[in-house]
Backbone as XML, in Angstrom:
<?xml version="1.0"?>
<chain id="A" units="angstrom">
  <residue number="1" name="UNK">
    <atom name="N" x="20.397" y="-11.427" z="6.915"/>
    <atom name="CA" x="18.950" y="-11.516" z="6.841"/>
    <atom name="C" x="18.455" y="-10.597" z="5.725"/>
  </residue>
  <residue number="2" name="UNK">
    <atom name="N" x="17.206" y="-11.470" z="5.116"/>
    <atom name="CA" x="17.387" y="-10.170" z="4.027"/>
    <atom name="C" x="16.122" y="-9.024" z="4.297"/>
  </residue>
  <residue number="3" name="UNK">
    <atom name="N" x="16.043" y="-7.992" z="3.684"/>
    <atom name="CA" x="15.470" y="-7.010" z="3.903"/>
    <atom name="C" x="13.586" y="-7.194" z="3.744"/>
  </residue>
  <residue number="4" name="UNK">
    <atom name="N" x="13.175" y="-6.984" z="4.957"/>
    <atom name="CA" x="11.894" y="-7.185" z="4.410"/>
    <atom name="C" x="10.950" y="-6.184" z="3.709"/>
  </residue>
  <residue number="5" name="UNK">
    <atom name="N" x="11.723" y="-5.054" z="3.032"/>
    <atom name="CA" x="11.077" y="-4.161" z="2.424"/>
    <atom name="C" x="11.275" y="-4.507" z="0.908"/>
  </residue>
  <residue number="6" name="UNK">
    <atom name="N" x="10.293" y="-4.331" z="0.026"/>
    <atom name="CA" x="10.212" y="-4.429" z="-1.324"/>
    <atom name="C" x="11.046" y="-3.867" z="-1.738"/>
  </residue>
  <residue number="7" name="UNK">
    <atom name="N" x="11.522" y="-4.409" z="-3.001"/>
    <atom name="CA" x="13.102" y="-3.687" z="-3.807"/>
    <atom name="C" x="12.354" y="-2.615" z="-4.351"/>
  </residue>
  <residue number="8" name="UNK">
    <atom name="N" x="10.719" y="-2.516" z="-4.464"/>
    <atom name="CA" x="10.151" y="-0.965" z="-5.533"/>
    <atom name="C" x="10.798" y="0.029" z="-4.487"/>
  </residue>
  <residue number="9" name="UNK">
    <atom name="N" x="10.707" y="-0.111" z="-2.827"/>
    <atom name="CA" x="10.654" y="0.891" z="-2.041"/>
    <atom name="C" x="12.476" y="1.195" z="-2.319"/>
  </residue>
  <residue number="10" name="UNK">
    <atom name="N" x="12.581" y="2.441" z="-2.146"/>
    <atom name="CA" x="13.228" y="3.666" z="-2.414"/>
    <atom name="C" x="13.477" y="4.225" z="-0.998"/>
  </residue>
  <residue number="11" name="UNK">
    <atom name="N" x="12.725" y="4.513" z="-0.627"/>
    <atom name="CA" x="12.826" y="5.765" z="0.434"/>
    <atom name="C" x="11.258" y="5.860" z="1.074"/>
  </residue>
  <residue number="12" name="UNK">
    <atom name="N" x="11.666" y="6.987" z="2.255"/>
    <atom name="CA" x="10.789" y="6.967" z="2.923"/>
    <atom name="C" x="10.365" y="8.431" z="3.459"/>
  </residue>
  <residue number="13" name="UNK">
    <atom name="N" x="9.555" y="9.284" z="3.298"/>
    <atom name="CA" x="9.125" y="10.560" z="3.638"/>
    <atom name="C" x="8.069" y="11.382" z="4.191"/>
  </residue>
  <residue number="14" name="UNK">
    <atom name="N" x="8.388" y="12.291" z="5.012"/>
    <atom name="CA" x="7.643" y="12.513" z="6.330"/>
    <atom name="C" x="6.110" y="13.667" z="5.380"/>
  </residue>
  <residue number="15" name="UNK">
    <atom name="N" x="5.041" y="12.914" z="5.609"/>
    <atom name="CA" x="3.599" y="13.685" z="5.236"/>
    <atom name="C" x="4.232" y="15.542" z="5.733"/>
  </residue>
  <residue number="16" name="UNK">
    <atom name="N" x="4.227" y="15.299" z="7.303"/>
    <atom name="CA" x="4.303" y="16.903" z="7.401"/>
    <atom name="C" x="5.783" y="17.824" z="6.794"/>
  </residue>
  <residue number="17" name="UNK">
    <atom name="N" x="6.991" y="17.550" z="7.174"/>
    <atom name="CA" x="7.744" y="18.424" z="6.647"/>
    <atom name="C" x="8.340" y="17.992" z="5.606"/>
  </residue>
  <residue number="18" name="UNK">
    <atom name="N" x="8.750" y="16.575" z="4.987"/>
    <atom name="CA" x="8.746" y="16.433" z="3.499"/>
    <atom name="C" x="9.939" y="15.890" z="3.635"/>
  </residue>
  <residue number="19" name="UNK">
    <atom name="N" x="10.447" y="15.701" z="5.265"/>
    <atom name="CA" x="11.733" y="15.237" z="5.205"/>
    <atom name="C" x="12.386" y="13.451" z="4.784"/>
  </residue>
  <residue number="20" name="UNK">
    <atom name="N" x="13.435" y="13.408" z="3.542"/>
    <atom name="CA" x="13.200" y="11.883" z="3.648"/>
    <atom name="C" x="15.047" y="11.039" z="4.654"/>
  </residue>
  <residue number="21" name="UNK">
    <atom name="N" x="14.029" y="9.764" z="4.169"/>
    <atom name="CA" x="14.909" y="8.958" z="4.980"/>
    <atom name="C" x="14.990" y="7.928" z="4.223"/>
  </residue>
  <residue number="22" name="UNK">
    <atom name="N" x="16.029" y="6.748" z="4.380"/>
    <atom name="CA" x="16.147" y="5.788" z="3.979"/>
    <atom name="C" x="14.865" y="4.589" z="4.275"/>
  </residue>
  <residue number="23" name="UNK">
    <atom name="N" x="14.908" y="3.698" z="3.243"/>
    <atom name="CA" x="14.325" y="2.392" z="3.228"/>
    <atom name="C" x="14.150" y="1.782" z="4.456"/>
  </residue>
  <residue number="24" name="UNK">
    <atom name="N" x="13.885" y="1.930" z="5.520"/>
    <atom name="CA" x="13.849" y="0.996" z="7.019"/>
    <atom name="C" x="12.541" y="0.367" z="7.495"/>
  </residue>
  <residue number="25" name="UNK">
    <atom name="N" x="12.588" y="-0.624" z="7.301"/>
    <atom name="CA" x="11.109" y="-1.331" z="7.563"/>
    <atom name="C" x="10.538" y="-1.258" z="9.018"/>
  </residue>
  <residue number="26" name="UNK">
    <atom name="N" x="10.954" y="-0.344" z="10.144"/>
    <atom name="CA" x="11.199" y="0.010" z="11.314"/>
    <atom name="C" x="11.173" y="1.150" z="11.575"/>
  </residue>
  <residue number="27" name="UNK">
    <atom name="N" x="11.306" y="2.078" z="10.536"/>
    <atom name="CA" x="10.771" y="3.779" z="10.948"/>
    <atom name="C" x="9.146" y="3.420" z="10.222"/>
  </residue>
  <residue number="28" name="UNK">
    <atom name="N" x="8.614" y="4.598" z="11.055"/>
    <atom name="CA" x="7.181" y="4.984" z="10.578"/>
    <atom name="C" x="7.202" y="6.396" z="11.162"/>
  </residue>
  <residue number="29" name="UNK">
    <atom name="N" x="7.815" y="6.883" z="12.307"/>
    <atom name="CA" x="7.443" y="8.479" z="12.772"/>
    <atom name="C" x="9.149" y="9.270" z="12.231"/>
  </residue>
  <residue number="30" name="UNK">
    <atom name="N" x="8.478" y="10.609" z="11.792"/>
    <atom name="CA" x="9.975" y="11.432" z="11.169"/>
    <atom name="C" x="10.456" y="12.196" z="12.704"/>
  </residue>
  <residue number="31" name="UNK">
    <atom name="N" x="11.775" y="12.109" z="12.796"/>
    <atom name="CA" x="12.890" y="12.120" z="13.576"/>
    <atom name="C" x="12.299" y="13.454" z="13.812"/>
  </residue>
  <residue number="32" name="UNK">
    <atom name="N" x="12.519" y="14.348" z="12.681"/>
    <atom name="CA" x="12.529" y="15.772" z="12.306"/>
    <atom name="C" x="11.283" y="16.291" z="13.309"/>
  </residue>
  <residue number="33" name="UNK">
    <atom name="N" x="9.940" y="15.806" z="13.046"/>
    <atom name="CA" x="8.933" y="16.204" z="13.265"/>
    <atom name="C" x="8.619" y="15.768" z="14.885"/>
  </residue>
  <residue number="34" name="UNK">
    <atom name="N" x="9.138" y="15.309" z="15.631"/>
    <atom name="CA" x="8.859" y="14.536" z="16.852"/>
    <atom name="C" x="7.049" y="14.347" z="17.031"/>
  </residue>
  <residue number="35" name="UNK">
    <atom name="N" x="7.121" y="14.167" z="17.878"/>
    <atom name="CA" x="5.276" y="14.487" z="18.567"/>
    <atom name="C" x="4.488" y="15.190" z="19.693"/>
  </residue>
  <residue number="36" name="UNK">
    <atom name="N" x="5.552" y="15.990" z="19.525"/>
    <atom name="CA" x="4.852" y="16.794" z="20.780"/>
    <atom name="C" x="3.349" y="17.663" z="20.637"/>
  </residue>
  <residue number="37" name="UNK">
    <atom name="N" x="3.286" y="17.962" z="19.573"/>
    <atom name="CA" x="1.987" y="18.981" z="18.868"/>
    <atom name="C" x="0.323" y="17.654" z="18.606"/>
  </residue>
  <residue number="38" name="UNK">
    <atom name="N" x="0.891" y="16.674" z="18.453"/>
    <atom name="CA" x="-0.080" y="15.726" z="17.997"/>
    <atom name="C" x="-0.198" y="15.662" z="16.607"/>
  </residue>
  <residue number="39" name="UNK">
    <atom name="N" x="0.781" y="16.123" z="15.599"/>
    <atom name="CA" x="1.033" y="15.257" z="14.123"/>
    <atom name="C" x="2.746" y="14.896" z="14.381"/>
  </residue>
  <residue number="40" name="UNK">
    <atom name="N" x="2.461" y="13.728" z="14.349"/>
    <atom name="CA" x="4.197" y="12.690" z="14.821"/>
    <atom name="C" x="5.187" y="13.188" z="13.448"/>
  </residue>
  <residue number="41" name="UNK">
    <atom name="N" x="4.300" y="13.545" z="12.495"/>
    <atom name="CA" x="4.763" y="13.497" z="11.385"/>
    <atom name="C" x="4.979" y="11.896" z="10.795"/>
  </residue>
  <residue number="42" name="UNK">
    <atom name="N" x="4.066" y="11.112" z="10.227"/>
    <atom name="CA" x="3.996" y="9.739" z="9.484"/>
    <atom name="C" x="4.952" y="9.690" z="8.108"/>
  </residue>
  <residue number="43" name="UNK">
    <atom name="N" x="5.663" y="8.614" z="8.323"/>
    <atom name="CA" x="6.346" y="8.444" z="7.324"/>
    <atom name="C" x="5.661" y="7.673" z="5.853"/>
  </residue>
  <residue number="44" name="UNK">
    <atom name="N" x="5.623" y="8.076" z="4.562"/>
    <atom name="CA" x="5.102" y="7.694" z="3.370"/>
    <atom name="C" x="6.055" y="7.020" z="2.425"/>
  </residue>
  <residue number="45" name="UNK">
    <atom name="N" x="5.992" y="5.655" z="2.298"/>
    <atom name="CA" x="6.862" y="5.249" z="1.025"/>
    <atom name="C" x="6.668" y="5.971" z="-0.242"/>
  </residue>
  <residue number="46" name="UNK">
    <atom name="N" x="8.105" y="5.882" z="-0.060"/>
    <atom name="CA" x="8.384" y="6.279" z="-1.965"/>
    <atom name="C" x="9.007" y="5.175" z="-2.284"/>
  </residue>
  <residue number="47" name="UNK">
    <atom name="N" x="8.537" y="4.456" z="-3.841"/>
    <atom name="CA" x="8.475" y="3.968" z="-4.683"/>
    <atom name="C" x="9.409" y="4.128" z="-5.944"/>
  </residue>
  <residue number="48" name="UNK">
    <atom name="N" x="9.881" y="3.540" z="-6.515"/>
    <atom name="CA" x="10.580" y="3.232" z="-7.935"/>
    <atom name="C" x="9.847" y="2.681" z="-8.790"/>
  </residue>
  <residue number="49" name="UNK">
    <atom name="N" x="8.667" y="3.380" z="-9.326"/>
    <atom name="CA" x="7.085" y="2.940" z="-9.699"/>
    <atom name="C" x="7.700" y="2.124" z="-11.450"/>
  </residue>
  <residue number="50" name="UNK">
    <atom name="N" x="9.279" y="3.059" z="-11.866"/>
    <atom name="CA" x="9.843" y="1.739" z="-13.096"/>
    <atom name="C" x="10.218" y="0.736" z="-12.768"/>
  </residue>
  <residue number="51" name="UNK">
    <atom name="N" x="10.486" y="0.350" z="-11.786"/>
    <atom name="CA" x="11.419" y="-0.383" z="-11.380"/>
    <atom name="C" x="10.246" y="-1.620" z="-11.124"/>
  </residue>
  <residue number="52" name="UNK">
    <atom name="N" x="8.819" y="-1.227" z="-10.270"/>
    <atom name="CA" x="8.061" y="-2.053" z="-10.112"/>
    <atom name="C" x="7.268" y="-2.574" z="-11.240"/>
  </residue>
  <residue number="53" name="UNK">
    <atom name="N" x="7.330" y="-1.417" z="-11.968"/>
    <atom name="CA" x="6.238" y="-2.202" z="-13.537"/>
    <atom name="C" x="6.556" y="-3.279" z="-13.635"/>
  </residue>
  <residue number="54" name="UNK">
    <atom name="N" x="8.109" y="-3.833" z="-13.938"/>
    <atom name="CA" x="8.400" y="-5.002" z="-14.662"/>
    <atom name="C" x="7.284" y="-6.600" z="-13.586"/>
  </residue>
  <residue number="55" name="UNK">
    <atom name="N" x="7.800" y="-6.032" z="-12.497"/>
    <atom name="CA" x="7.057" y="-7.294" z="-11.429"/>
    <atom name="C" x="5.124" y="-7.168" z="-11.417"/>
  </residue>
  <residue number="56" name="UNK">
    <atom name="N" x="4.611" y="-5.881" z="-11.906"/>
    <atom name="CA" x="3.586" y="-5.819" z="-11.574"/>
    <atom name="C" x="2.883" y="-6.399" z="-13.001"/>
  </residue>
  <residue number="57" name="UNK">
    <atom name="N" x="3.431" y="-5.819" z="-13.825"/>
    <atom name="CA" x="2.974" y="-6.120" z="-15.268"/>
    <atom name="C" x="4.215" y="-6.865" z="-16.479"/>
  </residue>
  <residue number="58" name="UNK">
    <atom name="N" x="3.788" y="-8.036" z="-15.940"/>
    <atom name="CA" x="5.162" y="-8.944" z="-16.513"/>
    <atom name="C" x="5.022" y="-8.851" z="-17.886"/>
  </residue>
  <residue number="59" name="UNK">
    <atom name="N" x="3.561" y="-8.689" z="-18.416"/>
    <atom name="CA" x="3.310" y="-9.079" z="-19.912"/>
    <atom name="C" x="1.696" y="-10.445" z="-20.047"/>
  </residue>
  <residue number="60" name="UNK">
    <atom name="N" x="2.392" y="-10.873" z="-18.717"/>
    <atom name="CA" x="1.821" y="-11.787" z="-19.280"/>
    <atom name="C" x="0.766" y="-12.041" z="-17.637"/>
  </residue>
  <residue number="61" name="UNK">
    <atom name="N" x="-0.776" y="-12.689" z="-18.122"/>
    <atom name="CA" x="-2.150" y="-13.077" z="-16.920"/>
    <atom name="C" x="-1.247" y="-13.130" z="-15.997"/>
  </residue>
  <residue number="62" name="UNK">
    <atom name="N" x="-1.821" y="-12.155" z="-14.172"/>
    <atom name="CA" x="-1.205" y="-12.174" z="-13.146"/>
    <atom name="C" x="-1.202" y="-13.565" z="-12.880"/>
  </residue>
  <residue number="63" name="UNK">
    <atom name="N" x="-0.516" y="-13.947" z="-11.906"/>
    <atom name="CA" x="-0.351" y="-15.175" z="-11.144"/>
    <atom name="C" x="-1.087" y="-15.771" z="-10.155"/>
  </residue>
  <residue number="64" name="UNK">
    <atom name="N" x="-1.675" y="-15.140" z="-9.595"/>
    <atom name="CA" x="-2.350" y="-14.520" z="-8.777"/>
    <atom name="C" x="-3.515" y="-13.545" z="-8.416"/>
  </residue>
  <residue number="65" name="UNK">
    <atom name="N" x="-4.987" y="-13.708" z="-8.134"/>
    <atom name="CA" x="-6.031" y="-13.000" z="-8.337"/>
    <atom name="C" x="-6.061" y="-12.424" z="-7.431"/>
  </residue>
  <residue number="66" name="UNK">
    <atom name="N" x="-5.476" y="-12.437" z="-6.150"/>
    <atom name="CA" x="-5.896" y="-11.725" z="-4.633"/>
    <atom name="C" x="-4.946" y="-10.746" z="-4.819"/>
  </residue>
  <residue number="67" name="UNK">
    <atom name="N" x="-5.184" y="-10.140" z="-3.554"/>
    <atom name="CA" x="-4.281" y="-8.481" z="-2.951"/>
    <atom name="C" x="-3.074" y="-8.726" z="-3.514"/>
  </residue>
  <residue number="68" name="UNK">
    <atom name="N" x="-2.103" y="-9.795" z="-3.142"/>
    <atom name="CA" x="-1.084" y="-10.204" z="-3.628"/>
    <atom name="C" x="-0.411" y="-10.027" z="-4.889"/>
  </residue>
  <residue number="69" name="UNK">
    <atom name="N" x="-1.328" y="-9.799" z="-6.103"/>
    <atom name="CA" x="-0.767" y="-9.508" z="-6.993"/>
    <atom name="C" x="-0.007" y="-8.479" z="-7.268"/>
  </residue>
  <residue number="70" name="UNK">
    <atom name="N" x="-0.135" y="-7.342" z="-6.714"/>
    <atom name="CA" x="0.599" y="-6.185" z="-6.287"/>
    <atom name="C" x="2.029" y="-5.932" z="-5.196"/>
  </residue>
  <residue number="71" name="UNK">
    <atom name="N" x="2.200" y="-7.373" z="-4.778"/>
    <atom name="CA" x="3.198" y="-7.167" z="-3.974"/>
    <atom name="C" x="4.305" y="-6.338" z="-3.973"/>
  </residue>
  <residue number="72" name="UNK">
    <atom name="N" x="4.518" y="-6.286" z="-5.339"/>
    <atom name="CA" x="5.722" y="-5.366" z="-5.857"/>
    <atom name="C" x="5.571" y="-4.091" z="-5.425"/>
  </residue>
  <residue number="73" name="UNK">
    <atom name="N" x="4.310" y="-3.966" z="-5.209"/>
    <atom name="CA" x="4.112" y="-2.223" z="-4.714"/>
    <atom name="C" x="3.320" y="-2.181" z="-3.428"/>
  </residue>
  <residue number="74" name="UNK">
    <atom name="N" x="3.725" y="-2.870" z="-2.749"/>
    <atom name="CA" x="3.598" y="-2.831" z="-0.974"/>
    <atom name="C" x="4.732" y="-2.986" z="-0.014"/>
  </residue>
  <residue number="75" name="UNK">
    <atom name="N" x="4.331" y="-2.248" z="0.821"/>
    <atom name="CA" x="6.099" y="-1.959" z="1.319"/>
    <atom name="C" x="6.717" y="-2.758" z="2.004"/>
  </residue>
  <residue number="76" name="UNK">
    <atom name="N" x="6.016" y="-3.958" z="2.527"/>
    <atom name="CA" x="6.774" y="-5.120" z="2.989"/>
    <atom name="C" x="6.815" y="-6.160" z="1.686"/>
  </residue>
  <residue number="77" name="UNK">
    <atom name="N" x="7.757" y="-6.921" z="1.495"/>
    <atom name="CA" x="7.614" y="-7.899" z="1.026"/>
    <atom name="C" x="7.987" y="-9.126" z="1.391"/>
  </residue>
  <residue number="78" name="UNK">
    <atom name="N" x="6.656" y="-10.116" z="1.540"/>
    <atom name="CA" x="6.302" y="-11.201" z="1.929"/>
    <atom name="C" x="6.402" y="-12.308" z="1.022"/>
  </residue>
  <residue number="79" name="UNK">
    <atom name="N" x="7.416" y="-13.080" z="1.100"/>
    <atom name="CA" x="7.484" y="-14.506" z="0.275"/>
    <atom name="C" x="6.569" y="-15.445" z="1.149"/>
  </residue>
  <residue number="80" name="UNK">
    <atom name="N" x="5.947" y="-15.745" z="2.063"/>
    <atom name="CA" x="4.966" y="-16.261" z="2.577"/>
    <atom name="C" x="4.189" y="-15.971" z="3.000"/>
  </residue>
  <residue number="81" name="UNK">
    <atom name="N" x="3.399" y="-15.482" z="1.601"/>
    <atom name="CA" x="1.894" y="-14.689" z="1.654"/>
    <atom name="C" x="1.175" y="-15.595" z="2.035"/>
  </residue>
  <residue number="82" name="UNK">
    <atom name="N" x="-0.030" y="-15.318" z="2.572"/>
    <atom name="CA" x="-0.872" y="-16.723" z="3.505"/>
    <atom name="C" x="-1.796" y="-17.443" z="1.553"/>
  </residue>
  <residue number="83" name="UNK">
    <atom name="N" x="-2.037" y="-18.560" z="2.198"/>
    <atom name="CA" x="-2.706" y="-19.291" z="0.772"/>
    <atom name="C" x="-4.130" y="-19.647" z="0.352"/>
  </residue>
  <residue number="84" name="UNK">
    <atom name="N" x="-4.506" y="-18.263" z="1.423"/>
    <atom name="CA" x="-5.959" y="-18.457" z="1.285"/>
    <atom name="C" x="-5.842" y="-17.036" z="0.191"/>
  </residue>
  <residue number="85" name="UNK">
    <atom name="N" x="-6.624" y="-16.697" z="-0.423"/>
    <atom name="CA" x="-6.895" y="-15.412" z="-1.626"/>
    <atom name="C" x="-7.232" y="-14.630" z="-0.577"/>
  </residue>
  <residue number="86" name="UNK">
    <atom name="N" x="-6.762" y="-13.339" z="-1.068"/>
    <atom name="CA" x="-7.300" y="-12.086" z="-0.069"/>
    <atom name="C" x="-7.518" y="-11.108" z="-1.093"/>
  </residue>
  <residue number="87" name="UNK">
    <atom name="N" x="-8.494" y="-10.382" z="-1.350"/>
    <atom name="CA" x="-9.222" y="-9.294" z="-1.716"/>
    <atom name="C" x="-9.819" y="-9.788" z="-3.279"/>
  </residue>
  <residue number="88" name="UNK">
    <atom name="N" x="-9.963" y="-8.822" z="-3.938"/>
    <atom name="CA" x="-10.995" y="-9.076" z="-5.371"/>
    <atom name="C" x="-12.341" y="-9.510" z="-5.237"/>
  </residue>
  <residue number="89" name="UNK">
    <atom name="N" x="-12.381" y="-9.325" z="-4.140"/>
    <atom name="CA" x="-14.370" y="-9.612" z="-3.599"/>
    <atom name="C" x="-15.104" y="-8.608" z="-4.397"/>
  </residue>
  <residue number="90" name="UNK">
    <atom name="N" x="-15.725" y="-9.121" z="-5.619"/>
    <atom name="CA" x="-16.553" y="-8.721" z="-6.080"/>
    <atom name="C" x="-17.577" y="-7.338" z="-5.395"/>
  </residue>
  <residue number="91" name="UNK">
    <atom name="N" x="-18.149" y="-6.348" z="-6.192"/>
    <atom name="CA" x="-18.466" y="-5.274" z="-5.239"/>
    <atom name="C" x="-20.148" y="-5.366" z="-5.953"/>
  </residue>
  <residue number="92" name="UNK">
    <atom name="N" x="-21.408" y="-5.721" z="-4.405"/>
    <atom name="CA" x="-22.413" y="-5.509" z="-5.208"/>
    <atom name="C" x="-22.894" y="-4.330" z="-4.534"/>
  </residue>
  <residue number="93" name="UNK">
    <atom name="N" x="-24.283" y="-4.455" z="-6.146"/>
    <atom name="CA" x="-24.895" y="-2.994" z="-5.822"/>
    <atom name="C" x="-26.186" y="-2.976" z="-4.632"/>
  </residue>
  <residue number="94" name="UNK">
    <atom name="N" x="-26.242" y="-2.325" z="-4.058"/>
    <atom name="CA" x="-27.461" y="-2.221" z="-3.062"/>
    <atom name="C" x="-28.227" y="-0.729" z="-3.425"/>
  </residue>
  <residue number="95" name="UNK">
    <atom name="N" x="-29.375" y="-0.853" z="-4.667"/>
    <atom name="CA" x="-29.923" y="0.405" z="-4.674"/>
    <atom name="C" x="-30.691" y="0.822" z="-4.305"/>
  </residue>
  <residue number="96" name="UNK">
    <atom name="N" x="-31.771" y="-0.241" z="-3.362"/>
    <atom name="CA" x="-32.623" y="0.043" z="-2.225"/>
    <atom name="C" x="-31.917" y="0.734" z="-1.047"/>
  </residue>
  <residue number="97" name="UNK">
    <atom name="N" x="-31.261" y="0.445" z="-0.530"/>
    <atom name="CA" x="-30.062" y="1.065" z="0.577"/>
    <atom name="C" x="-29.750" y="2.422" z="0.266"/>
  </residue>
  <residue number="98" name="UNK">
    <atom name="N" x="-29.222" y="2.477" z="-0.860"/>
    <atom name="CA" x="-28.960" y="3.883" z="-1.731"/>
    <atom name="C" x="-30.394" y="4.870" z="-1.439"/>
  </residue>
  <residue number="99" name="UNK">
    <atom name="N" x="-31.214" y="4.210" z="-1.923"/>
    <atom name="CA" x="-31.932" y="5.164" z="-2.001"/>
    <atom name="C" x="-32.661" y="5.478" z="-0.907"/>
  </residue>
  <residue number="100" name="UNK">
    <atom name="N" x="-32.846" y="4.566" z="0.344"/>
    <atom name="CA" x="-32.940" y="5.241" z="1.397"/>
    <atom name="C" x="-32.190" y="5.829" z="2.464"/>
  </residue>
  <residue number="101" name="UNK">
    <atom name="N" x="-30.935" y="5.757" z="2.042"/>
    <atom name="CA" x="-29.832" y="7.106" z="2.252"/>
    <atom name="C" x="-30.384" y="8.053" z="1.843"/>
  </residue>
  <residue number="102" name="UNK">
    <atom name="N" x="-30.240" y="8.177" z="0.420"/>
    <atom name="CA" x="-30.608" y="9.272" z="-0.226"/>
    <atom name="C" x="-29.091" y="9.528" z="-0.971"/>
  </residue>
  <residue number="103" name="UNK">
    <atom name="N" x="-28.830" y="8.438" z="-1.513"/>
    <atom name="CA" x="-27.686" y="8.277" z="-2.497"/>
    <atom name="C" x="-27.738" y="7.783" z="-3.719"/>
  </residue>
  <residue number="104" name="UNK">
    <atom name="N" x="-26.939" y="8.533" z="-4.575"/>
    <atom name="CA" x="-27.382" y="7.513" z="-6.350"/>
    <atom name="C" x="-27.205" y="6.715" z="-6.733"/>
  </residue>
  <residue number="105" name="UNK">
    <atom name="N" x="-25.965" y="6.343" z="-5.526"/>
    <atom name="CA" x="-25.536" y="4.945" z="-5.904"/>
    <atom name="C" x="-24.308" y="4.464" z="-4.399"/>
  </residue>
  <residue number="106" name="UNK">
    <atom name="N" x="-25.126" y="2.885" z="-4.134"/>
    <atom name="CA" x="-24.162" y="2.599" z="-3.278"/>
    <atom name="C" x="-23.787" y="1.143" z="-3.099"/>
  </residue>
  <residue number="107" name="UNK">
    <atom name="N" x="-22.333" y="0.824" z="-3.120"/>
    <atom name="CA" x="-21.963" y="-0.276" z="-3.573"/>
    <atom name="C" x="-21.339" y="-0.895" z="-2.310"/>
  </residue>
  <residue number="108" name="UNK">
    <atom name="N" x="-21.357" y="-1.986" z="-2.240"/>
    <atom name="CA" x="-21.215" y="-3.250" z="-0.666"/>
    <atom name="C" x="-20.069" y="-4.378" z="-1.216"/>
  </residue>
</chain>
């Protein structure tokens, strides 16, 4: 079966003590850190950020306009991404809203 973690992912390392671990699409809490205190210690991908350029920036117009285009640098990788577009939703401005916050600027 093949691995459902992206070939960018590398490794995997714990926010609180820094400890790493292998590629496992099945850890998320560090061994090291248990949970008894209430920080489990969360595990953070690390990346092979050369390794992903080539897939992220082929050279040439993405393939793809949604979230997806980045797959290369998300830690699962999904060959049956759903086929509706997901993200690039345009961001508008609301400066009436803003300003009765009492903000300089706020975007929706």
């Amino acid at each position: 079966m093949p691995s459902p973690l992206s070939p960018s992912v590398v490794a995997l390392r714990c926010l609180r003590c820094g400890a790493a671990y292998p590629a496992d699409a099945r850890a998320y809490l560090c061994a090291a850190c248990g949970s008894g205190d209430g920080d489990p210690g969360v595990l953070d991908v690390v990346y092979d950020y050369a390794a992903a350029a080539a897939d992220v920036f082929p050279g040439a117009p993405a393939p793809r306009a949604d979230v997806f285009r980045w797959r290369a640098l998300l830690p699962v990788d999904r060959p049956d991404a759903p086929l509706l577009a997901a993200g690039g939703t345009p961001l508008i401005a609301a400066p009436r809203l803003a300003a009765r916050l009492g903000l300089a600027a706020l975007w929706l």
